[in-house]
BAGU-91752 format. One record per residue (C-alpha): residue in one letter; y, x, z. Coordinates in nm, 4 decimals. Example, Ala and Ser with C-alpha at 12.3 -4.5 7.8 and 13.67 -1.06 7.14 Angstrom:
2
 koldren        Y        X        Z
       A  -0.4500   1.2300   0.7800
       S  -0.1060   1.3670   0.7140
***
This chain:
114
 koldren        Y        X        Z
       X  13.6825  14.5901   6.6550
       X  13.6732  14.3920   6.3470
       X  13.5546  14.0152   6.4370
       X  13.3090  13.9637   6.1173
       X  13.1935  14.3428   6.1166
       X  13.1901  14.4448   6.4832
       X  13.2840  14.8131   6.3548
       X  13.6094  14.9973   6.5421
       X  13.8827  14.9482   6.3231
       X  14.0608  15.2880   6.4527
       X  14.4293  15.1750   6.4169
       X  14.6929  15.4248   6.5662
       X  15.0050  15.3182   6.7385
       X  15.3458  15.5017   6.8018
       X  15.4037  15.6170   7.1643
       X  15.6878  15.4491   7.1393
       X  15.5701  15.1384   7.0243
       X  15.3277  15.1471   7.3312
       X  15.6060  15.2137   7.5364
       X  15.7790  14.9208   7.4806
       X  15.5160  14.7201   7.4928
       X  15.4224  14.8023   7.8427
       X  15.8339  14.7618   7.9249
       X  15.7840  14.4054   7.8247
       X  15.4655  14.3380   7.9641
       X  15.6332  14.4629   8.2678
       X  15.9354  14.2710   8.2603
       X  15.7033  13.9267   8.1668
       X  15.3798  13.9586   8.3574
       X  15.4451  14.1072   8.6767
       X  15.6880  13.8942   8.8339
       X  15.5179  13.9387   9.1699
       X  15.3180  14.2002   9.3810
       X  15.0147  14.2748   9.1009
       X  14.6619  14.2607   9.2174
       X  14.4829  14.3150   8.8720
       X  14.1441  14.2873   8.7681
       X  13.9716  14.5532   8.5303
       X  13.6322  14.4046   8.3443
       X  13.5906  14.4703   8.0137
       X  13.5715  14.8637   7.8440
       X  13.8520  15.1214   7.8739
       X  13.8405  15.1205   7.4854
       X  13.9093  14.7136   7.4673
       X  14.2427  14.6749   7.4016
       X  14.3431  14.4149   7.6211
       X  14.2640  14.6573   7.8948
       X  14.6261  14.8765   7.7839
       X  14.7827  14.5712   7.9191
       X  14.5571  14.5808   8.2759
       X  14.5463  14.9484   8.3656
       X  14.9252  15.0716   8.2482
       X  15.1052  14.7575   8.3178
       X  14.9548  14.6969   8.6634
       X  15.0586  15.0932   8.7603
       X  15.4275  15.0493   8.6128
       X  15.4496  14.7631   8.8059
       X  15.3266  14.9736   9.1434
       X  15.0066  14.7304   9.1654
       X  14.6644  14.7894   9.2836
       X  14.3770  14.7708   9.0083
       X  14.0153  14.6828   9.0868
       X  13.7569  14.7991   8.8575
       X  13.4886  14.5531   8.8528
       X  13.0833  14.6842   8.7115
       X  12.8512  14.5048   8.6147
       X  12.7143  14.1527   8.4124
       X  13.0196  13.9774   8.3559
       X  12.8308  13.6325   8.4037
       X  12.8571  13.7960   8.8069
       X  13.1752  13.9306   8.7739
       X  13.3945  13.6226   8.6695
       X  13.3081  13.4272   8.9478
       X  13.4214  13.6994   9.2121
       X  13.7553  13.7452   9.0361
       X  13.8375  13.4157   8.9843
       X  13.7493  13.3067   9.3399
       X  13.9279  13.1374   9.6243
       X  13.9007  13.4492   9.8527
       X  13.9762  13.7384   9.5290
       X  14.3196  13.8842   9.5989
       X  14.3410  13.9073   9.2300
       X  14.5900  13.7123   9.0275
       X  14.6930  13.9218   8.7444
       X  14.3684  13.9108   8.4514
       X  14.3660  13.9408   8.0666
       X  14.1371  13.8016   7.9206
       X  13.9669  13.7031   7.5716
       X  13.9218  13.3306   7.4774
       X  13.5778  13.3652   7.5625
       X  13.6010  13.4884   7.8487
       X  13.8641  13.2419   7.9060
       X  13.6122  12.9666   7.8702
       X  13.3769  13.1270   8.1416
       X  13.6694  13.1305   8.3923
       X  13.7194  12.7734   8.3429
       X  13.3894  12.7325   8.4280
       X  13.3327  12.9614   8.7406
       X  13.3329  12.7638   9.0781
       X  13.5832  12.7718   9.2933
       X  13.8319  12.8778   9.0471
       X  14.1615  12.9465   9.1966
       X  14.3476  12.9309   8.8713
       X  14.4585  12.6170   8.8214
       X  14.6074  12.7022   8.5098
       X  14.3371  12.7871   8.3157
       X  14.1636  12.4495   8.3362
       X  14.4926  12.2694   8.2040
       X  14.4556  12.6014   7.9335
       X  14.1262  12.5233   7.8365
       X  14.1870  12.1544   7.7831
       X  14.4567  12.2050   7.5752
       X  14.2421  12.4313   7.3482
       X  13.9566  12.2228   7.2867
***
């Protein structure tokens, strides 16, 4: 969607455009066994990234429902086997700010952003 309107923009890609974009992704994300975490809308497109690039990479995908205010915190637990997530700056800026966080990286993300 557009930022300033909020209305679907609609743009089309090539398949093979996709393609290789998932090839990288693959190559550059999933350096290890891929336990991925699925939050936002099929239609988001960040998600292309979660649900293709986790199954090229043979990972499992959970698919989690519900307010994400209740969601971050479970993914970004101690005891989540999750460690593969895209996410939005916002959303980047809840996970710095769910307890327990097991991503270290994200607070040293989040500093360097404000």
């Amino acid at each position: 969607t557009s930022g300033t309107t909020g209305k679907p923009k609609g743009v089309l890609i090539e398949h093979a455009n996709l393609n290789n974009y998932l090839h990288y992704a693959q190559r550059n994300y999933f350096a290890e066994e891929v336990q991925g975490a699925l939050f936002t809308n099929y239609t988001f497109d960040l998600t292309i990234t979660t649900i293709f690039g986790v199954m090229m990479s043979g990972g499992t995908l959970t698919i989690y429902a519900g307010d994400i205010d209740e969601t971050m915190p479970r993914i970004f637990a101690e005891e989540s086997l999750v460690n593969f997530v895209k996410l939005t700056p916002a959303q980047l800026q809840i996970a710095h700010y769910s307890p327990n966080c097991k991503f270290k990286a994200i607070f040293h993300l989040c500093k360097m952003l404000k």
